[in-house]
One Martini backbone bead per residue (centre of mass of N, CA, C, O) as a GRO file, in nm:
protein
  277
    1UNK     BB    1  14.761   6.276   9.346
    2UNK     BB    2  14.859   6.191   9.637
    3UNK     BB    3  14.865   5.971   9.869
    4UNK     BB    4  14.652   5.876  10.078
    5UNK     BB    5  14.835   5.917  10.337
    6UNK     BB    6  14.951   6.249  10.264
    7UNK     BB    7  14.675   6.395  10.215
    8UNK     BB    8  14.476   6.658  10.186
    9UNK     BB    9  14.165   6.653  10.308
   10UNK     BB   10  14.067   6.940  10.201
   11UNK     BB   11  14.069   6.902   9.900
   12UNK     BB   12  13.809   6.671   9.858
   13UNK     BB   13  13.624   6.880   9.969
   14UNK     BB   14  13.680   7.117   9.742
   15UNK     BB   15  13.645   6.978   9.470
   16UNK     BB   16  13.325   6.893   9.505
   17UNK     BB   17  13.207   7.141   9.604
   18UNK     BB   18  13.309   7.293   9.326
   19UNK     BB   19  13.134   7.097   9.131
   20UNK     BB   20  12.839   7.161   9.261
   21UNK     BB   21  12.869   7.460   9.173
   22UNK     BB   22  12.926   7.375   8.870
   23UNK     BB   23  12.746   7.107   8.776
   24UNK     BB   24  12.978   6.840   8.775
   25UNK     BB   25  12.788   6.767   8.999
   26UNK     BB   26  12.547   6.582   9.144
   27UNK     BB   27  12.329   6.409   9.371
   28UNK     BB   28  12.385   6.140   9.185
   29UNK     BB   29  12.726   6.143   9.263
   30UNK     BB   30  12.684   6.071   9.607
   31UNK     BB   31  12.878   5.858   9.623
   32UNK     BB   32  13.146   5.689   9.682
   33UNK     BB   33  13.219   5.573   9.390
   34UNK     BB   34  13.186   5.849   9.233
   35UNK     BB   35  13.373   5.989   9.405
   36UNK     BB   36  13.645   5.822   9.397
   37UNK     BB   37  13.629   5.896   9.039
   38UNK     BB   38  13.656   6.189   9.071
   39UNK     BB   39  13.929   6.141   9.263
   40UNK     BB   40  14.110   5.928   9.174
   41UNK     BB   41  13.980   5.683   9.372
   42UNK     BB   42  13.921   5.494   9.620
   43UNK     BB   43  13.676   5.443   9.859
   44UNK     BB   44  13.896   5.421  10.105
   45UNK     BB   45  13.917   5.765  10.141
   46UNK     BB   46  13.692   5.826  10.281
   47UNK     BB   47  13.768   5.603  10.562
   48UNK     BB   48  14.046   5.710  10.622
   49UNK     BB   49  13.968   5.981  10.653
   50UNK     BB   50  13.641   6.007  10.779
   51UNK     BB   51  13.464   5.730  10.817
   52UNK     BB   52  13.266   5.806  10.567
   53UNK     BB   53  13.062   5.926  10.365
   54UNK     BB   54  12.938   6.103  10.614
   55UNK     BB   55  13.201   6.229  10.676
   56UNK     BB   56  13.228   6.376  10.409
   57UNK     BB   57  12.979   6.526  10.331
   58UNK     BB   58  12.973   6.710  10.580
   59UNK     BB   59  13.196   6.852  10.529
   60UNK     BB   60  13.064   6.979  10.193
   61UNK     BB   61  12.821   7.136  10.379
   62UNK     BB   62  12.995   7.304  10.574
   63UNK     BB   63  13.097   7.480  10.369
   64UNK     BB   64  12.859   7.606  10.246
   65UNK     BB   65  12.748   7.728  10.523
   66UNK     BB   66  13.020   7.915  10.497
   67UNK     BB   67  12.950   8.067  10.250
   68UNK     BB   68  12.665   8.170  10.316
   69UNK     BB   69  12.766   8.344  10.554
   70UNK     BB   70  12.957   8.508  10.432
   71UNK     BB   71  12.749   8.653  10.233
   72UNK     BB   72  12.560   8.771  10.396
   73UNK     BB   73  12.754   8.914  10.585
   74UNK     BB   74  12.855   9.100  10.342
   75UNK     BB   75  12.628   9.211  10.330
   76UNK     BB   76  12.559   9.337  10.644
   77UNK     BB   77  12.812   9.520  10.588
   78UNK     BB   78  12.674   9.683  10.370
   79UNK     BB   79  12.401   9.754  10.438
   80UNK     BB   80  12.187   9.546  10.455
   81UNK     BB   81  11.898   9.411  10.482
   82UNK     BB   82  11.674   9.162  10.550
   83UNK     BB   83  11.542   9.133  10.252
   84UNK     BB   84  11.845   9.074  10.129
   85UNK     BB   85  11.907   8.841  10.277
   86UNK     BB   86  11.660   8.650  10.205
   87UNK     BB   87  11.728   8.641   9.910
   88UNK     BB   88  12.034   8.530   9.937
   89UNK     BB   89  11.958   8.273  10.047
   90UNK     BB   90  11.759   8.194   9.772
   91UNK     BB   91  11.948   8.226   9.561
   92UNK     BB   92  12.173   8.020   9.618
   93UNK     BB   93  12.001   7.785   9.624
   94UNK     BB   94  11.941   7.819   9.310
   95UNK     BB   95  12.230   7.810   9.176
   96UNK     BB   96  12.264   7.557   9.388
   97UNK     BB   97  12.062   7.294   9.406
   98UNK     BB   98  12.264   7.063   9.484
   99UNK     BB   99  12.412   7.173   9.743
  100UNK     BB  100  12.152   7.209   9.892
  101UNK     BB  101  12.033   6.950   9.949
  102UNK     BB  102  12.275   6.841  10.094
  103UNK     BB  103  12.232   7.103  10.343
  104UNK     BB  104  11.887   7.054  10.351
  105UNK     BB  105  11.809   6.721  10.238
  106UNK     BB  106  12.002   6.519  10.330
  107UNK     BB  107  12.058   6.293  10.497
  108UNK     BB  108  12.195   6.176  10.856
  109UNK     BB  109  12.412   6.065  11.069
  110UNK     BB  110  12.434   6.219  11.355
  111UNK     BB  111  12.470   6.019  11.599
  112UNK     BB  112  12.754   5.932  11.445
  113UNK     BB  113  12.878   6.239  11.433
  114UNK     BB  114  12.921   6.291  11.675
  115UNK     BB  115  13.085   6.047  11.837
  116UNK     BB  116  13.301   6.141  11.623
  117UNK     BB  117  13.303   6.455  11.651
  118UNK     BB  118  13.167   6.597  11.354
  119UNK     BB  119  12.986   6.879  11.497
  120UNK     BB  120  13.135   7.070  11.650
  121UNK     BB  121  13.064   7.360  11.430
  122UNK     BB  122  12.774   7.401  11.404
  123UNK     BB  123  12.722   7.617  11.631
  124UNK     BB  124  12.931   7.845  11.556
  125UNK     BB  125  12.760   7.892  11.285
  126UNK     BB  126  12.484   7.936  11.393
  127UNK     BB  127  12.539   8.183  11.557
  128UNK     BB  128  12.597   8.379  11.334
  129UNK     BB  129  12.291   8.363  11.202
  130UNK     BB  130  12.171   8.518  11.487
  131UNK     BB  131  12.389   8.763  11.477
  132UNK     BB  132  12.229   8.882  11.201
  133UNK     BB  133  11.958   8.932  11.357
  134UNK     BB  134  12.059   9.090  11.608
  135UNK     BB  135  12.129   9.322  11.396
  136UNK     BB  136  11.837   9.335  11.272
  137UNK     BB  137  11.634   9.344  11.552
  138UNK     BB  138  11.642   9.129  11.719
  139UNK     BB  139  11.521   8.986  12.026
  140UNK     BB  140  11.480   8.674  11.909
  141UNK     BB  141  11.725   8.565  11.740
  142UNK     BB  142  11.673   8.198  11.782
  143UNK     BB  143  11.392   8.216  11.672
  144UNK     BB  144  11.406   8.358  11.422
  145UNK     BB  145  11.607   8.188  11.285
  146UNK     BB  146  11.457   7.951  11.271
  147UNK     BB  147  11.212   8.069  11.100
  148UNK     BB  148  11.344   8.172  10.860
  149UNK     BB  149  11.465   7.943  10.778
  150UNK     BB  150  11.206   7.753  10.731
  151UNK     BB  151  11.095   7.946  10.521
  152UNK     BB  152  11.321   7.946  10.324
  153UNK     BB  153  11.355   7.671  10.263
  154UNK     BB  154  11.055   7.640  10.113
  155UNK     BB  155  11.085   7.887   9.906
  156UNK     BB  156  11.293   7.711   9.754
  157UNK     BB  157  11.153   7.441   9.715
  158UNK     BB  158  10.946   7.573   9.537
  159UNK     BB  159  11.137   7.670   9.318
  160UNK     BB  160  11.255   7.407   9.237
  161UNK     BB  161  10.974   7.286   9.221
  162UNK     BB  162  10.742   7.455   9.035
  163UNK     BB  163  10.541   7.541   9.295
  164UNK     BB  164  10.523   7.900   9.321
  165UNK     BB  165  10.282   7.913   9.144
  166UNK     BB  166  10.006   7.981   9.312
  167UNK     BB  167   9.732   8.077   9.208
  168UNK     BB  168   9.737   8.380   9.124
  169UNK     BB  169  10.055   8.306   9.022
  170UNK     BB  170   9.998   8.148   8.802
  171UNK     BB  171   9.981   8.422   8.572
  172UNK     BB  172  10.253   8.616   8.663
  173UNK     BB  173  10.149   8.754   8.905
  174UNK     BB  174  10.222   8.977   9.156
  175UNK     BB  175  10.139   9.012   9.447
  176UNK     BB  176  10.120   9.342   9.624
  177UNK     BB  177  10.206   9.207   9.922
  178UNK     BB  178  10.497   9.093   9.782
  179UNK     BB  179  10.605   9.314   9.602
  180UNK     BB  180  10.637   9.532   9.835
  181UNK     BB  181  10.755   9.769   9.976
  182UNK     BB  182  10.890   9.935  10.241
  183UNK     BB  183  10.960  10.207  10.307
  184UNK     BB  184  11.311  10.285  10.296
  185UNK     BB  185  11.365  10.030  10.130
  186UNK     BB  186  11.476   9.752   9.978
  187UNK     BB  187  11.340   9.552   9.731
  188UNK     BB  188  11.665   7.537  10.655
  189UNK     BB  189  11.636   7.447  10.761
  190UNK     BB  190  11.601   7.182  10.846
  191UNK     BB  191  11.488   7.059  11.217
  192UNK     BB  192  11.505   6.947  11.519
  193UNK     BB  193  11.428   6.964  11.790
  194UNK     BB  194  11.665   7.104  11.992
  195UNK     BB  195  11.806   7.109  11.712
  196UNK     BB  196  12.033   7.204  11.527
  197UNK     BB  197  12.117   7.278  11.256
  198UNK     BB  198  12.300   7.157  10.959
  199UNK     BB  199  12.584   7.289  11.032
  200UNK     BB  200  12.937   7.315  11.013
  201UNK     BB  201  13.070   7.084  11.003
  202UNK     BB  202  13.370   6.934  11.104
  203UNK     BB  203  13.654   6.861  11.088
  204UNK     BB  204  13.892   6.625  11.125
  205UNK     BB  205  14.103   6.811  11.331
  206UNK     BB  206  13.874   7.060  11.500
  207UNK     BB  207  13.924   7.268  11.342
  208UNK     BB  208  13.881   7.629  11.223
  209UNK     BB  209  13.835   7.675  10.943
  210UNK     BB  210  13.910   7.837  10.625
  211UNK     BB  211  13.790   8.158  10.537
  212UNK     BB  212  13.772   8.280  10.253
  213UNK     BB  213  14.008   8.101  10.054
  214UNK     BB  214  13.917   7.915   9.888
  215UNK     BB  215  14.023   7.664   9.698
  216UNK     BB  216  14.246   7.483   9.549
  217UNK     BB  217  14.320   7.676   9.318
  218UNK     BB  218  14.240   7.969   9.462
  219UNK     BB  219  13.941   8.005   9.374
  220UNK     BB  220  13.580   8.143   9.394
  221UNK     BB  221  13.345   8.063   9.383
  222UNK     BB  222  13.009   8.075   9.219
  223UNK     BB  223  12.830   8.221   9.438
  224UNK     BB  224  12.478   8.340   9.330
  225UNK     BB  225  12.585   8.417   9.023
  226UNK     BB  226  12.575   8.178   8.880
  227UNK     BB  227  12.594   7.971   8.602
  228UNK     BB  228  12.611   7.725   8.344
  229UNK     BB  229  12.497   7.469   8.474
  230UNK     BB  230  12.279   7.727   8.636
  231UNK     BB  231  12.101   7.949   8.545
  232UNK     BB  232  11.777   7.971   8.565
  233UNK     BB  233  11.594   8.004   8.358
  234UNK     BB  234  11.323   7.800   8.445
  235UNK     BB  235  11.292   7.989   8.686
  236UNK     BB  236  11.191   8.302   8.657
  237UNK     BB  237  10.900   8.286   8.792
  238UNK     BB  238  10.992   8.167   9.078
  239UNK     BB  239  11.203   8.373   9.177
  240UNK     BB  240  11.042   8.619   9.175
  241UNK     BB  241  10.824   8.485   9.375
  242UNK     BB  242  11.076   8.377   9.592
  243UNK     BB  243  11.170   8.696   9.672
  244UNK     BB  244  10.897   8.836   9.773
  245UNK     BB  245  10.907   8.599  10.005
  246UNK     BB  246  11.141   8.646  10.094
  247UNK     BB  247  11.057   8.968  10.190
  248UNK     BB  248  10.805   8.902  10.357
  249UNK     BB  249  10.907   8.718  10.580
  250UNK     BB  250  11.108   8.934  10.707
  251UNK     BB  251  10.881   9.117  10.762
  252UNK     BB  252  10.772   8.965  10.987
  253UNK     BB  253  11.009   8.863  11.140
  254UNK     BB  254  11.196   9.186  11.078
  255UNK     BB  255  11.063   9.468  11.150
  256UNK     BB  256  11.072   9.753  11.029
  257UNK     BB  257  11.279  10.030  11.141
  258UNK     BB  258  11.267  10.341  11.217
  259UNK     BB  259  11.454  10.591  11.140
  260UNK     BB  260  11.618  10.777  11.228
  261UNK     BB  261  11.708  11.080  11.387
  262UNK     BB  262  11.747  11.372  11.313
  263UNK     BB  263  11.922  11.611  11.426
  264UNK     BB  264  11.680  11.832  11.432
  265UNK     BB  265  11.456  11.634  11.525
  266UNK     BB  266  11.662  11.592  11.817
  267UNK     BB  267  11.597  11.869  11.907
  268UNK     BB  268  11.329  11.949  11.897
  269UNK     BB  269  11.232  11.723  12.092
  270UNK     BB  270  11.429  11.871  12.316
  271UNK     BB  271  11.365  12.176  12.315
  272UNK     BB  272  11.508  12.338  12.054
  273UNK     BB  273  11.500  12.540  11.862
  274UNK     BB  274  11.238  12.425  11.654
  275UNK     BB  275  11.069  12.486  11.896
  276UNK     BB  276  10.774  12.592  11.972
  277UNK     BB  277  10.574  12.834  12.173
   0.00000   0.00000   0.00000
């Protein structure tokens, strides 16, 4: 790596966050002390570049949460239905438990990164997660949008922690008003009131991320999709029940809207050939 004074700050915070995806660093690794020795330099390039520790992890959060909206997005435009996001959302957790603890479970010192100018991205990162609500026949998709997400978070926490099979689910049984879909269809963080969740801290620089563009290496990181060091072999009977309440929390956020009207039915209605004397 080349000398502290003119690093690419984007690079340490990309190879960690890659690393993290990849579960060679895990959530015990992220002090100033091992991440610089990760990094192969010293504490300083953190205080350097960033001005703190958590100055530098925000950057690593901050890049999730676009990773995170990206692949919804992507789902989105595929045309995926709200119990979709729902599952994605859940998904990402479990392949990355490292990564999203980070995300959604690490305190941060948010009024001293205010200060400092680096929570710039937060809201324009949430307004994405809003706007795919919006999209999905949301009324109210700020208020859903912190539901869905505080929902989602729960069920990932409980499936990470081995507790989500309670109850009757305790047998390997997915009750039947969780796992069934509804006709026609495919089968989070916290935060304080008032204040958006943490979502895409801003850059050193202040610019607009490049989102998208993959790591250091050039590859994109493999978020969703599992991977070697984190199989979730022994999450599977948790997952799956953790899947089911992501589709139905979906469903109470956002019921299913009836399908559009046929050209046939649409001129019926209108007293077209279709309707009888």
């Amino acid at each position: 790596m080349v000398g502290m004074g003119v690093m690419n700050a984007d690079e340490p915070v990309e190879r960690v966050f890659t690393a993290l995806c990849e579960g060679r660093l895990t959530r015990d690794d992220l002090t100033a002390r091992k991440i610089a020795a990760f990094l192969g330099q010293t504490t300083m390039v953190l205080y350097h570049h960033f001005g703190s520790l958590d100055g530098f992890l925000i950057r690593v959060d901050g890049l999730g949460w676009r990773r995170l909206a990206e692949r919804l997005d992507a789902r989105a435009r595929g045309g995926a239905d709200a119990r979709s996001l729902a599952v994605g959302y859940v998904e990402f957790a479990l392949c990355h438990p490292d990564l999203y603890w980070l995300m959604a479970e690490r305190r941060f010192d948010r009024a001293r990164l205010r200060e400092q100018g680096r929570l710039r991205l937060a809201r324009p990162l949430w307004s994405s997660f809003v706007e795919l609500l919006r999209h999905h026949g949301s009324r109210r998709p700020e208020e859903d949008t912190h539901v869905l997400f505080a929902g989602l978070h729960g069920i990932a926490m409980l499936a990470l922690s081995g507790r989500s099979n309670l109850g009757e689910v305790s047998s390997g049984k997915i009750p039947s008003s969780l796992g069934r879909a509804p006709p026609g269809g495919p089968g989070g963080t916290p935060f304080n009131p008032g204040e958006e969740p943490n979502l895409g801290e801003g850059t050193a620089t202040g610019e607009e991320p490049n989102l998208g563009e993959g790591t250091a290496t050039g590859e994109e990181p493999n978020l969703g999709e599992g991977s070697t060091a984190n199989p979730g072999e022994g999450l599977a009977a948790d997952s799956e029940v953790a899947f089911a309440a992501a589709r139905r929390l979906a469903d109470l956020v956002l019921p299913v809207r009836p399908p559009e009207p046929t050209a046939f039915q649409a001129g019926h209605d209108r007293g077209g050939p279709g309707r009888r004397a």
